[in-house]
ZAVEX-892793 format. One line per field, with one value per atom (N, C-alpha, C): atom name; chain; x, y, z. Coordinates in steps of 0.1 Angstrom, whole numbers. Each point is the difference from the previous one (the first is absolute). Example, Ala and Ser with C-alpha at 12.3 -4.5 7.8 and 13.67 -1.06 7.14 Angstrom:
! residues 2
site N CA C N CA C
unit A A A A A A
c1 132 -9 9 -4 9 -8
c2 -57 12 12 11 11 11
c3 78 0 0 -7 0 8
***
This chain:
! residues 411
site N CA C N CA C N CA C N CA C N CA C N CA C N CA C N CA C N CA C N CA C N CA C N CA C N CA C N CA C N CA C N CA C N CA C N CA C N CA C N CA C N CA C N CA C N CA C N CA C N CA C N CA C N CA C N CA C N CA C N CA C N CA C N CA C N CA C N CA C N CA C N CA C N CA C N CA C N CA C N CA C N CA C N CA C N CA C N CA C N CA C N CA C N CA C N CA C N CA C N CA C N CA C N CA C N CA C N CA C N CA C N CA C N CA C N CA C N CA C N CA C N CA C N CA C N CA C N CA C N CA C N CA C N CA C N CA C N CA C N CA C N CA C N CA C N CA C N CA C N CA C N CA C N CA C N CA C N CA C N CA C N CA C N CA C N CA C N CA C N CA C N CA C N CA C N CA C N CA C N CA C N CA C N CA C N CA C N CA C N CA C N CA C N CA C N CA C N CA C N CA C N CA C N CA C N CA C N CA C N CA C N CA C N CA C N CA C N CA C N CA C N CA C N CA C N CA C N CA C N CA C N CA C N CA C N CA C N CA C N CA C N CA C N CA C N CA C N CA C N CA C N CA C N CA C N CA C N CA C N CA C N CA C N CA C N CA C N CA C N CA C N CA C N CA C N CA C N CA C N CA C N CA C N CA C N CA C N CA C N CA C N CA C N CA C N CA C N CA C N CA C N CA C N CA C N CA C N CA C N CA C N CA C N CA C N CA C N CA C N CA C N CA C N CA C N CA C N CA C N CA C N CA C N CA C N CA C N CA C N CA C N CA C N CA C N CA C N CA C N CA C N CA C N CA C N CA C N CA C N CA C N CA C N CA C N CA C N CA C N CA C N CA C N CA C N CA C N CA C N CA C N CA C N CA C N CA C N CA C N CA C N CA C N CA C N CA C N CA C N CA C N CA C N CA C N CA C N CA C N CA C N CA C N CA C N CA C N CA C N CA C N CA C N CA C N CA C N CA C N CA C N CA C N CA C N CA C N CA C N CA C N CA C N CA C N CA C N CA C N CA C N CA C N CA C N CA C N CA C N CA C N CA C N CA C N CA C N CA C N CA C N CA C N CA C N CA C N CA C N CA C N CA C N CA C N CA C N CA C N CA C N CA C N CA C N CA C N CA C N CA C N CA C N CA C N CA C N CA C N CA C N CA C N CA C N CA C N CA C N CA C N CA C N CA C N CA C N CA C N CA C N CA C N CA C N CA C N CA C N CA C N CA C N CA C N CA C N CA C N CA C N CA C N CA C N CA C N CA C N CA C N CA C N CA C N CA C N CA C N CA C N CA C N CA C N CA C N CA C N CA C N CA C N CA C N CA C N CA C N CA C N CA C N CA C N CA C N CA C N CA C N CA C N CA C N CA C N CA C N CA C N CA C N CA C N CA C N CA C N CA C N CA C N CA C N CA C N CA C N CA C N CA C N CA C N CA C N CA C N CA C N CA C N CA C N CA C N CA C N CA C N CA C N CA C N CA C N CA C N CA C N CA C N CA C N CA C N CA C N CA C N CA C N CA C N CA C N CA C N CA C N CA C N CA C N CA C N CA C N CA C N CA C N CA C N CA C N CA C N CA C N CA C N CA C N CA C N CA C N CA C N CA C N CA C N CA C N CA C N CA C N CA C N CA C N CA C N CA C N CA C N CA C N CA C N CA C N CA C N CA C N CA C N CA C N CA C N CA C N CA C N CA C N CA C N CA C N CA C N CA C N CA C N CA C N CA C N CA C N CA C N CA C N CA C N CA C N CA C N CA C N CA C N CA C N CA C N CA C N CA C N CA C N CA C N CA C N CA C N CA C N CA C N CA C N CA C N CA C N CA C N CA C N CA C N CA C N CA C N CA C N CA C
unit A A A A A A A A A A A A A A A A A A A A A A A A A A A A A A A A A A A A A A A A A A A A A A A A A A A A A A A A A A A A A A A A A A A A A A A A A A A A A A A A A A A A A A A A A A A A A A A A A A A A A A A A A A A A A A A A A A A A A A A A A A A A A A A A A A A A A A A A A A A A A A A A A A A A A A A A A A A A A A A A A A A A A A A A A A A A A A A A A A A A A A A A A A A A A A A A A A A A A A A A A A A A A A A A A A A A A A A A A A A A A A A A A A A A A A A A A A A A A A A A A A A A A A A A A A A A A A A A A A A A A A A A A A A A A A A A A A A A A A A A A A A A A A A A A A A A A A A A A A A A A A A A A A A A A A A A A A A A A A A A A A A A A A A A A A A A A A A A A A A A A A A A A A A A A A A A A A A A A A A A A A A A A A A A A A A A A A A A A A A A A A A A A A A A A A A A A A A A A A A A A A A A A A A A A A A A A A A A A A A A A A A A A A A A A A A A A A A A A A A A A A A A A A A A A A A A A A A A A A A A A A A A A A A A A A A A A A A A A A A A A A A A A A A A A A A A A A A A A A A A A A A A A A A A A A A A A A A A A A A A A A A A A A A A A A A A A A A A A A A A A A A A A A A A A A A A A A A A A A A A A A A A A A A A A A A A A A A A A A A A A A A A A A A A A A A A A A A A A A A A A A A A A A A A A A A A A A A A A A A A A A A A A A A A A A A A A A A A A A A A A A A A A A A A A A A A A A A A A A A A A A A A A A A A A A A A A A A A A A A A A A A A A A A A A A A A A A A A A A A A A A A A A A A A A A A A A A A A A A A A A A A A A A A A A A A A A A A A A A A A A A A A A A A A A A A A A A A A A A A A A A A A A A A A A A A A A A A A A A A A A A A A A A A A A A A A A A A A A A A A A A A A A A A A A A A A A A A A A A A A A A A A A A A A A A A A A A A A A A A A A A A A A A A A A A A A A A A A A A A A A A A A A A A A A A A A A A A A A A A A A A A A A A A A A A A A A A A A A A A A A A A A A A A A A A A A A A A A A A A A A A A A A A A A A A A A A A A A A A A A A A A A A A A A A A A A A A A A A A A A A A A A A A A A A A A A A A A A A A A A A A A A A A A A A A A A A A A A A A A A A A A A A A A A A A A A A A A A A A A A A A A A A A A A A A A A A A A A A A A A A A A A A A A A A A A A A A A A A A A A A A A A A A A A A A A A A A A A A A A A A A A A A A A A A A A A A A A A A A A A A A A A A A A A A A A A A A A A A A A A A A A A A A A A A A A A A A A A A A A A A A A A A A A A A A A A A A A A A A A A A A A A A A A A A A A A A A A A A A A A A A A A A A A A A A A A A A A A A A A A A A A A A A A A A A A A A A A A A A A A A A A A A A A A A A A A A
c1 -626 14 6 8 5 15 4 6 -7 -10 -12 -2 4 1 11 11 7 1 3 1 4 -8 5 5 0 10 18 5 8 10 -3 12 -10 4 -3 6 14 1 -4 -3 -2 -18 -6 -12 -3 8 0 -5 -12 -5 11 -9 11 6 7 7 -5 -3 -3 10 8 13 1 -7 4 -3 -10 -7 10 1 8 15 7 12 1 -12 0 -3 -7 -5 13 10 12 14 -1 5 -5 -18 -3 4 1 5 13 10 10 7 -7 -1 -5 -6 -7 10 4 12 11 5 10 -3 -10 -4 0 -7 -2 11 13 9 19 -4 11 -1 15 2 2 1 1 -11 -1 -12 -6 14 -6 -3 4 -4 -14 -5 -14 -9 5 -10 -6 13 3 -9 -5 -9 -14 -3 -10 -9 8 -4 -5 14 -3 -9 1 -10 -22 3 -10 -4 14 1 -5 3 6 -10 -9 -18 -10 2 -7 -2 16 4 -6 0 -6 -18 -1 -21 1 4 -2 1 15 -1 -11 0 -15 -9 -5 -9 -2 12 0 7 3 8 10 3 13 14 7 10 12 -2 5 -4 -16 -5 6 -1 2 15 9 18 1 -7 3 -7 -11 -3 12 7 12 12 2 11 -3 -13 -2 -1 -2 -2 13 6 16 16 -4 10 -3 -12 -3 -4 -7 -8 10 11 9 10 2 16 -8 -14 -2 -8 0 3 15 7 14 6 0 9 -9 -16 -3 3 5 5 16 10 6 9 -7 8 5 9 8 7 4 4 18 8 15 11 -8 7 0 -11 -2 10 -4 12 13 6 11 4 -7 1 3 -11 -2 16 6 8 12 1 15 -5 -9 0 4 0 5 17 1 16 5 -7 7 1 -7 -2 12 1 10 13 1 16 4 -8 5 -6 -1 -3 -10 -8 -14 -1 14 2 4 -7 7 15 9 12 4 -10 1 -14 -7 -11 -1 -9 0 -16 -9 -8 -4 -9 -6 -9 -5 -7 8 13 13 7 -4 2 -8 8 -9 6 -3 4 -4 0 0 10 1 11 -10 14 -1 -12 -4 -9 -15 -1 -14 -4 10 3 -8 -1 -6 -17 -6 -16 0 8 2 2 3 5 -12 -12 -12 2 2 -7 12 14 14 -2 -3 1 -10 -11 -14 -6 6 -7 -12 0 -11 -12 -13 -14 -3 -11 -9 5 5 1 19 7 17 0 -8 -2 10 8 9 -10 -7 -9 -6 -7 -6 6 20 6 3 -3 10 -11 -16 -14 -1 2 -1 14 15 9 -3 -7 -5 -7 -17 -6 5 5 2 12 12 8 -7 -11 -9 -6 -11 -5 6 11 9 7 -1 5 -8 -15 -9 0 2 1 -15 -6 -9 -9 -16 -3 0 7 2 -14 0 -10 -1 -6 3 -8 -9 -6 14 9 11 5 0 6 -7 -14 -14 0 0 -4 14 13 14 -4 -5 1 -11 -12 -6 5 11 1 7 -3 6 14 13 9 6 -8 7 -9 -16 -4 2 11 3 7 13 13 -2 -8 -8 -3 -7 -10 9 14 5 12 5 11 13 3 8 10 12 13 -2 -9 7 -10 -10 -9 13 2 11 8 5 9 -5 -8 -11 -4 -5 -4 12 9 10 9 -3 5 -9 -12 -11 5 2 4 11 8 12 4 -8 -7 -7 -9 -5 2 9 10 10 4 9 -7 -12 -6 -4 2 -3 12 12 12 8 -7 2 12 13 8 9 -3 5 -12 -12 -11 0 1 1 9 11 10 4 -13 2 -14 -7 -13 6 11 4 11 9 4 -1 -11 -11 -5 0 -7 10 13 9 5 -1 5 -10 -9 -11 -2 4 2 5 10 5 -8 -9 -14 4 -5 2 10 14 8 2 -9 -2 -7 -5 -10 11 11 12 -1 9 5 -13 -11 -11 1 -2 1 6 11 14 -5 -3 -3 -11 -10 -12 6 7 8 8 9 9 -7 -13 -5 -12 -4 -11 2 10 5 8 -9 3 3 -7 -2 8 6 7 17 12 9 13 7 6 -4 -15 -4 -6 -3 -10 11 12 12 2 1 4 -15 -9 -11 1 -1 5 13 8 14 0 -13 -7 -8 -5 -15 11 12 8 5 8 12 -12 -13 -6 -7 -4 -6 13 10 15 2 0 0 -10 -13 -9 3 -1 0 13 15 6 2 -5 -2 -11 -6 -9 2 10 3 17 7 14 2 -1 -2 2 -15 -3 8 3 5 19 4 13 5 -16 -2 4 -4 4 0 11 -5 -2 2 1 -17 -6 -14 -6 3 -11 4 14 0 -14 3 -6 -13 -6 -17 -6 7 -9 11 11 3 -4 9 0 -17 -7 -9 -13 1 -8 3 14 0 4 -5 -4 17 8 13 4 -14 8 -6 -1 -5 -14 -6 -17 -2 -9 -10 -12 6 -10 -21 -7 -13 -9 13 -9 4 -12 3 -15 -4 -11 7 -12 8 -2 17 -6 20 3 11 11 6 14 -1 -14 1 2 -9 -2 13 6 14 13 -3 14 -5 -10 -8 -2 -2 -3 7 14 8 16 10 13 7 6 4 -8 -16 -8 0 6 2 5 17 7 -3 -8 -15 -8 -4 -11 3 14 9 7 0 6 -11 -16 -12 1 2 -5 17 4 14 -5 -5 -2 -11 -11 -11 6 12 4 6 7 6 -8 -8 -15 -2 -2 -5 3 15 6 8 -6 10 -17 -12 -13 2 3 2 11 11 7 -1 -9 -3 -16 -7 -11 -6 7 -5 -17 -7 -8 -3 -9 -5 -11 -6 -10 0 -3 -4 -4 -14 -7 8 8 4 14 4 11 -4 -13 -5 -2 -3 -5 11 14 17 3 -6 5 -5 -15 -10 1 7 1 16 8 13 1 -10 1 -12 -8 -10 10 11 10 7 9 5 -8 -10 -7 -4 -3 -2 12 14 13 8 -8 8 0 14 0 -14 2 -10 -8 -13 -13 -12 -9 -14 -7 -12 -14 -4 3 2 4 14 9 -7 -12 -3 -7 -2 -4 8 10 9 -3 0 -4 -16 -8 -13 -6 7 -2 10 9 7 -13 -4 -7 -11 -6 -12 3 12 3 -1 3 3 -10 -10 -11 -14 5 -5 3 13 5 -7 -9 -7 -13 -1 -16 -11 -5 -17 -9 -5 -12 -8 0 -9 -16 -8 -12 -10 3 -11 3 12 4 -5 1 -8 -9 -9 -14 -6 11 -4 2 8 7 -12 -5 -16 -8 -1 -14 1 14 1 0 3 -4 -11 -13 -13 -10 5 -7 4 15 1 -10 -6 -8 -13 -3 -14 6 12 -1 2 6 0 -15 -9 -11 -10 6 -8 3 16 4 -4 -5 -6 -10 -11 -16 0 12 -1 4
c2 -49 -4 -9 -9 -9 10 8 10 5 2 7 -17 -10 -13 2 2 -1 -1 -8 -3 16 -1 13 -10 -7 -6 3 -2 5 -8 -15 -9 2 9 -1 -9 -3 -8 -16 0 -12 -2 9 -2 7 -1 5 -9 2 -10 -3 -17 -6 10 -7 10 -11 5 -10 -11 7 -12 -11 1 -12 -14 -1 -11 -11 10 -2 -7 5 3 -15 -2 -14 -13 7 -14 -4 11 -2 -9 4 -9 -13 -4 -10 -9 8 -10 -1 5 -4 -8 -1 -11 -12 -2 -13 -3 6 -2 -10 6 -2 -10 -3 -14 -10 3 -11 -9 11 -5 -2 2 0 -10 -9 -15 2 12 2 0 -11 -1 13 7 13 11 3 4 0 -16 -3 2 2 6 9 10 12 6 -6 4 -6 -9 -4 11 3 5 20 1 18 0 -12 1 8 -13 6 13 6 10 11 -3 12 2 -11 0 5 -3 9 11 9 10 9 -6 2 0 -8 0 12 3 12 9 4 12 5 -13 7 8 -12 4 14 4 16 3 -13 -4 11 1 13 -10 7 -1 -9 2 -3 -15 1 -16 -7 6 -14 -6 16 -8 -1 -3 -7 -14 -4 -15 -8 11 -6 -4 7 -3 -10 -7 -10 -12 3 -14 2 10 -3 -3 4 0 -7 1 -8 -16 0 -12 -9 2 -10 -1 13 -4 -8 -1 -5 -20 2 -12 -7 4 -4 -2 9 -4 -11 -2 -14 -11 1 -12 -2 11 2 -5 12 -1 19 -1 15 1 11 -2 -1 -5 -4 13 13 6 -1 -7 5 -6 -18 -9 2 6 7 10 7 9 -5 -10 -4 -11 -10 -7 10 10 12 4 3 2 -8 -11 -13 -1 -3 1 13 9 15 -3 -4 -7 -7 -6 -14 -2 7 -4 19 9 13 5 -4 4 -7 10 -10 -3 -7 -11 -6 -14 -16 4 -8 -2 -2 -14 -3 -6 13 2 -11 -8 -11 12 -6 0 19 2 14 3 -10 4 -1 -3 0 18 6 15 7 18 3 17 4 12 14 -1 10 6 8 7 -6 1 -6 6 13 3 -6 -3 -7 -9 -9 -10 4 13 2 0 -2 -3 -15 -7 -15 1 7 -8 -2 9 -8 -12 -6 -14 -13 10 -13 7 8 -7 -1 1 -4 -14 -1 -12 6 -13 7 -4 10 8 11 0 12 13 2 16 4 -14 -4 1 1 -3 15 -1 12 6 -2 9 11 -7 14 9 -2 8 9 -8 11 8 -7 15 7 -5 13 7 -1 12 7 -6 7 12 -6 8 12 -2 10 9 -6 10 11 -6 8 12 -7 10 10 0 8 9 -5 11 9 -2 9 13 13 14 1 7 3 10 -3 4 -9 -13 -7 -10 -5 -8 -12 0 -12 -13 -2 -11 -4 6 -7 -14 -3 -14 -11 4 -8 -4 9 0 -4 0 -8 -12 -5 -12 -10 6 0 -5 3 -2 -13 -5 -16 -1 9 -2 2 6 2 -12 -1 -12 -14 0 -10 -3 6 -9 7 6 3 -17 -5 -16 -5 -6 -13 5 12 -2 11 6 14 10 -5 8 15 3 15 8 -4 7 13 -6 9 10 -8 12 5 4 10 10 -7 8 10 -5 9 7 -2 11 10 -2 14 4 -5 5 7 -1 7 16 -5 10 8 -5 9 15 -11 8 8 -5 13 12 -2 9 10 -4 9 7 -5 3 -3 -18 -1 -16 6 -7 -13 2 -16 -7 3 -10 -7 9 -5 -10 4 -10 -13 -1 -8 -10 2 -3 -9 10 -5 -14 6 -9 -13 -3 -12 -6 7 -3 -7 6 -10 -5 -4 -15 -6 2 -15 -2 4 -3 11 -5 6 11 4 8 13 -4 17 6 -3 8 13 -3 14 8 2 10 6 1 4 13 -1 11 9 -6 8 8 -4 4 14 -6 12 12 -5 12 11 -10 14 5 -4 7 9 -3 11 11 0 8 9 -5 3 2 -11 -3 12 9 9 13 -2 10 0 -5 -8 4 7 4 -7 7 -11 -6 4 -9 -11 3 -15 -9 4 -7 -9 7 -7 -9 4 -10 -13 0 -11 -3 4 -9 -12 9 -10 -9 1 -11 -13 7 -9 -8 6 -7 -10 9 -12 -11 -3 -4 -15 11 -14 -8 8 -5 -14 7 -12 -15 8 -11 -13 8 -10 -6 7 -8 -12 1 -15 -8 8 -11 -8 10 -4 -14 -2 -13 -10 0 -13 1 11 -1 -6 8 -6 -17 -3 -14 -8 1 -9 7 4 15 -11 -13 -8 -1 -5 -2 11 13 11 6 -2 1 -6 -13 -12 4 5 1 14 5 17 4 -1 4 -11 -7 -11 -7 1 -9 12 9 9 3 4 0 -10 -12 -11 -6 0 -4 -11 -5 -18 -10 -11 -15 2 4 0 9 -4 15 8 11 2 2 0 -3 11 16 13 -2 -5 -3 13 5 10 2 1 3 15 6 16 -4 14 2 -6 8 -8 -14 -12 -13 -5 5 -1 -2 16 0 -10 -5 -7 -17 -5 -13 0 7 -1 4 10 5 -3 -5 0 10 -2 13 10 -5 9 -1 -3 0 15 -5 17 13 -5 15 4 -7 -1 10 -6 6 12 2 14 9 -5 10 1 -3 2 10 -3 9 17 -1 13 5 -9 7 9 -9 4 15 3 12 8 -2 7 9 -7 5 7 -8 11 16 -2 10 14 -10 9 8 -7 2 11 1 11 16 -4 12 3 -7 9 -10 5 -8 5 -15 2 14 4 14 -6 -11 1 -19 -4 -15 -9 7 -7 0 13 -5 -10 2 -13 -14 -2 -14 -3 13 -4 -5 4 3 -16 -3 -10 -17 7 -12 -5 10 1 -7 5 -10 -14 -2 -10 -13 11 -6 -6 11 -7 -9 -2 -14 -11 2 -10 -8 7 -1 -8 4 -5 -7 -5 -12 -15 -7 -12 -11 2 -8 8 2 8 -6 6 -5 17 -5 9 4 -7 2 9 8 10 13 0 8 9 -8 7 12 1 8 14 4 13 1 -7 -1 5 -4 5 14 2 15 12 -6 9 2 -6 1 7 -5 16 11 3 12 4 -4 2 3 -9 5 11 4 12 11 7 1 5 11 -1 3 -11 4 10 13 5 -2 11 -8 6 -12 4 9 7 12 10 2 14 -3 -14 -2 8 -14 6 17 5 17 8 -4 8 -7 -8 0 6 -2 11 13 3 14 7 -8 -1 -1 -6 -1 11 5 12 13 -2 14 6 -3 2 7 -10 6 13 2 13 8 -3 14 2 -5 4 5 -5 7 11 2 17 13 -9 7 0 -7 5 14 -4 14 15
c3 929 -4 11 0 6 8 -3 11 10 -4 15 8 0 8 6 0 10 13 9 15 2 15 4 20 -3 15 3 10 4 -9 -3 -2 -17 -4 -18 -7 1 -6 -4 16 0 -6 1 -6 -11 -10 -12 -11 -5 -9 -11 -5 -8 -12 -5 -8 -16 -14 -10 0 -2 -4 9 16 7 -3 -8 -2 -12 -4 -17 6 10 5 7 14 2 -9 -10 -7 -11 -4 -4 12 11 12 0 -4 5 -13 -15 -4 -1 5 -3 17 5 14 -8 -7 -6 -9 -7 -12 7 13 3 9 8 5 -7 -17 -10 -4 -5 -5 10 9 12 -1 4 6 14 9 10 10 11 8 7 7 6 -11 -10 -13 -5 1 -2 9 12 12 0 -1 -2 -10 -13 -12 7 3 7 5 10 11 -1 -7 -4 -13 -8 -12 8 12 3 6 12 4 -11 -11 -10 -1 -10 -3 5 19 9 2 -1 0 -14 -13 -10 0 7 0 11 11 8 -3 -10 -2 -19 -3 -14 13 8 7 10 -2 6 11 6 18 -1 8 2 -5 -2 -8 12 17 6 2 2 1 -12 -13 -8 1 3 1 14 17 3 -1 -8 -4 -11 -8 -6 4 13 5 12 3 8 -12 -12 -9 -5 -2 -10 14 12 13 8 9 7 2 -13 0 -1 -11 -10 14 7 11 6 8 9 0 -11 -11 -2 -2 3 9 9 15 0 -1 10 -8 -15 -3 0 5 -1 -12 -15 -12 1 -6 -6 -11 -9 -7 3 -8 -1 11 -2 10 13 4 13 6 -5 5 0 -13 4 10 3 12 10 -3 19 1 -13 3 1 -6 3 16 5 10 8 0 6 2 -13 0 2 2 7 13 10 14 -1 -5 3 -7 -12 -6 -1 1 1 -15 -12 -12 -3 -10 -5 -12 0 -20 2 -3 -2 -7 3 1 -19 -1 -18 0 -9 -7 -11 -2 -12 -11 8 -9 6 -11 1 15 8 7 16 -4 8 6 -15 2 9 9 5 -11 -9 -6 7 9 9 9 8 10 6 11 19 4 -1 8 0 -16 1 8 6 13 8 -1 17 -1 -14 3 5 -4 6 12 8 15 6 3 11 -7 -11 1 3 -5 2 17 10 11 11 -9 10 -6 -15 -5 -13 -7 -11 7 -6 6 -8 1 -9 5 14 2 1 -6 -2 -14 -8 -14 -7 -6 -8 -3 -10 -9 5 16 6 9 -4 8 -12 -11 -14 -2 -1 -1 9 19 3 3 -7 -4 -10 -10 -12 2 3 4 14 11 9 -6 -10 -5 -9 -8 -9 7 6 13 3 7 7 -14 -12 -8 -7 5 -6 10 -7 12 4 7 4 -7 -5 -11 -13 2 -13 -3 -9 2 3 20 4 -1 -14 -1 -10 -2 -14 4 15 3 -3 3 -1 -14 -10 -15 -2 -2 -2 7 10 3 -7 -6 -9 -19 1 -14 -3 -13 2 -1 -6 5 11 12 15 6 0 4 -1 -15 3 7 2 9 16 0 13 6 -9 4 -2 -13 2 2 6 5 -10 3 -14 7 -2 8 -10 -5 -8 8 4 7 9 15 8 -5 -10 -10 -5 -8 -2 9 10 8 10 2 7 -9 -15 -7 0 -1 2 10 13 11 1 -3 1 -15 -10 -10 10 11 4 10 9 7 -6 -11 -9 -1 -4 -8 12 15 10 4 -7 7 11 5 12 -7 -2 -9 14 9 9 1 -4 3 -15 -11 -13 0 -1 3 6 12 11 -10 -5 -6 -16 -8 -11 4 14 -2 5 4 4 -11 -13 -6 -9 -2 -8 6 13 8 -4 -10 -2 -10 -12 -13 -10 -14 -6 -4 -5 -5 5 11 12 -1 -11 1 -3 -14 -7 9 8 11 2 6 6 -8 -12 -7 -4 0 -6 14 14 12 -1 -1 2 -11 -10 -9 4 3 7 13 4 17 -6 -8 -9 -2 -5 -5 12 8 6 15 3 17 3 13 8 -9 -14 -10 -13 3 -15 4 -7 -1 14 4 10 11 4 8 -6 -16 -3 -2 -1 -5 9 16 13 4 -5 4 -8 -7 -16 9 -2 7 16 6 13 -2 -13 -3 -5 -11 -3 12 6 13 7 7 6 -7 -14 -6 -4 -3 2 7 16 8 7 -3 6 -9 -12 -7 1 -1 7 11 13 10 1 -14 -3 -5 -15 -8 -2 8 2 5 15 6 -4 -11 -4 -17 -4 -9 -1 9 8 8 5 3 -11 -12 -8 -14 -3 -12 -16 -5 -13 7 6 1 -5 12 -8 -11 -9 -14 0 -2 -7 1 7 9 -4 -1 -4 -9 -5 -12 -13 2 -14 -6 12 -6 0 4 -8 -16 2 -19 -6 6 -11 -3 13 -1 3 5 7 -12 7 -5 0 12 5 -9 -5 -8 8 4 8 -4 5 -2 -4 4 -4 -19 -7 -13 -9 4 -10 -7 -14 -16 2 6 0 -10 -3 -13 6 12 6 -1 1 3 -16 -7 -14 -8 5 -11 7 17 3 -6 -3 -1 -15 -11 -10 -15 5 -5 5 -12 1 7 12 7 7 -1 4 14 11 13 -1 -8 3 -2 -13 -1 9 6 5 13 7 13 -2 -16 -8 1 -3 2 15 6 19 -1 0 3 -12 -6 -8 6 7 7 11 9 8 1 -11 -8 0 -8 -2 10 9 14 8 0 4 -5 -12 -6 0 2 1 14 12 17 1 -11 -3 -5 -12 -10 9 1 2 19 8 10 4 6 6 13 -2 9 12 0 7 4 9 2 -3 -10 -13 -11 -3 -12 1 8 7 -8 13 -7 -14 -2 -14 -10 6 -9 3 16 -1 -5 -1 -1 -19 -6 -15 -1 9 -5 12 0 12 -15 -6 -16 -4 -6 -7 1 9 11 2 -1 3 -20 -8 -12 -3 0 -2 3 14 5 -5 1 -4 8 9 9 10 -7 2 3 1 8 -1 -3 -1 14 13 12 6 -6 0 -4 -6 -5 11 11 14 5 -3 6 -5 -19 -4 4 4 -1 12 11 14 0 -5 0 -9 -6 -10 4 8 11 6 8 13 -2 -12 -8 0 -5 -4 14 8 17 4 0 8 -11 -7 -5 5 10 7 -9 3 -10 4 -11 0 8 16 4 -6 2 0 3 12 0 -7 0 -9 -16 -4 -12 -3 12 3 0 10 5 -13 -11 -10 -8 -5 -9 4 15 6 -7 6 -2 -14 -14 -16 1 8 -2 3 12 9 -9 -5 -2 -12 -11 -12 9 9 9 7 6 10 -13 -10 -10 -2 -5 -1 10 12 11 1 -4 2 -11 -14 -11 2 7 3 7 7 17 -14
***
């Protein structure tokens, strides 16, 4: 029986034969890296399918072939991450955000705020908070360079906020295998502001869920200094501290009230400044032209429902902003009646009304979809796997026991 194989080494997991589905799983990645190479007008896009197309393939012939489940995903994450970034810094292409980053970071240096004054065309916008500025600075003041490059300040905030929100016991190939998958590998390679926020909402979800309500706070509110998204982490926050922080009852109450205050706090010591520097700009910049308020149309266009019903239907903007305002309700009226108990299921509260929002917005992208995708993984990390010997010791022990009874009936 293929149970009596089991590794009996110290690091089991890591030498755990493949699993069926791997093979199936990459060759589904490799085509949809090809798909999206094929038909992209975007150069680092087409790289990007290039390059993990073959990652994926390899990853796919190894693991038919039996390779451990670790070899085949790290050969995917050197053909879907490495190859494509290290392909791009040397030609130095990225995709639309990076440049934004790095030009807000510029004008955060030098005029105090990081939004052109009067925005014409869409690629004039930076729809972000101030804080995102700050993956841009190595390169507004050492100069652009492969190790100045935003991108690989936004993957590794991603990845080390990730890291750091897995408890001990979790399963720590999950960064390996997330970095692995084509919507985290992609904007890994050409460049992806949701990455960080993602990742420091796990982080601060995770610290809730320990009770340790000024790190949460200090973690969440980092995270909505860098884009509108992360807000909803807050209240989901406060609700498992309500409930769980220093045992639930008036201490969870006073723990939740700390995660709040510092989480306010950080966040406007990041985003006030520049928001007060010039407050008609950052309307203009992270309110209006996210919901589709200005002249510029912005470029997050996927046919997901919010884009559909503001673009294709009379009045269907106001619907559209009427569904995101009812998700919002939703949510909160769920964070009320039945709060989250545990850190997984946090994510999970919030990775589903974060689906919604994202479904409903006037100006959306398939991109976004990173955010529940990387929460729902965490979730699913913090999660310790079966380990293996006890498998293993618990069939022995179904096997042997049939023989000692009959040893004991001969006697």
């Amino acid at each position: 029986m293929a149970l009596f194989a089991l590794p009996t080494s110290p690091d089991l997991r890591r030498d755990r034969p493949a699993l069926p589905g791997d093979a199936a799983w990459w060759a589904f990645c490799a085509a949809t890296a090809l798909t999206l190479g094929a038909f992209s007008s975007l150069m680092p896009h087409r790289v990007w399918g290039a390059a993990a197309a073959l990652g994926y393939t390899a990853a796919a012939v190894l693991a038919a072939r039996g390779r451990s489940p670790r070899t085949a995903g790290t050969v995917a994450v050197t053909g879907a991450v490495l190859l494509p970034l290290l392909v791009l810094l040397v030609v130095d292409r990225a995709q639309l955000e990076v440049d934004v980053v790095a030009r807000s970071a510029g004008l955060l240096l030098s005029e105090g705020t990081p939004y052109l004054e009067r925005p014409t065309v869409p690629e004039d916008f930076n729809p972000y908070l101030p804080g995102m500025a700050a993956f841009g600075i190595p390169e507004a003041v050492a100069g652009p360079g492969p190790l100045t490059d935003p991108r690989l300040w936004m993957g590794a905030g991603f990845l080390g906020a990730f890291a750091l929100a897995l408890p001990a016991g979790a399963r720590r190939e999950a960064p390996r295998w997330l970095a692995a998958c084509p919507l985290v590998a992609l904007p890994l390679a050409v460049g992806g502001v949701d990455l960080p926020v993602a990742g420091l909402m796990c982080l601060g979800l995770a610290r809730a869920g320990q009770g340790r309500a000024g790190r949460a706070g200090l973690a969440l509110g980092l995270a909505a200094a860098l884009k509108w998204t992360a807000w909803p982490a807050v209240p989901v926050a406060l609700a498992l501290l309500a409930t769980t922080g220093g045992g639930g009852g008036r201490r969870g109450s006073r723990a939740a009230l700390r995660c709040g205050l510092v989480a306010l706090l950080t966040a406007a010591a990041i985003v006030l400044p520049a928001a007060l520097r010039d407050p008609g700009a950052f309307r203009t910049h992270v309110v209006d032209f996210p919901l589709g308020l200005t002249g510029a149309v912005s470029s997050a266009a996927s046919p997901l429902p919010g884009h559909l019903l503001a673009t294709q239907l009379p009045g269907g903007r106001t619907l559209a902003l009427l569904l995101l305002g009812v998700s919002a309700l939703l949510l909160a009226v769920s964070l009320l009646v039945r709060p989250p108990a545990t850190a997984s299921a946090a994510a999970a509260r919030l990775a589903l009304g974060l689906l919604l929002a994202i479904a409903f917005m006037p100006a959306t992208r398939f991109g976004y979809l990173v955010h529940p995708l990387v929460l729902a993984a965490w979730a699913l990390a913090r999660q310790p796997p079966a380990h293996p010997l006890r498998i293993r010791e618990r069939v022995r022990d179904l096997v042997r026991e049939p023989v000692r009874l009959r040893k004991q009936d001969s006697r």
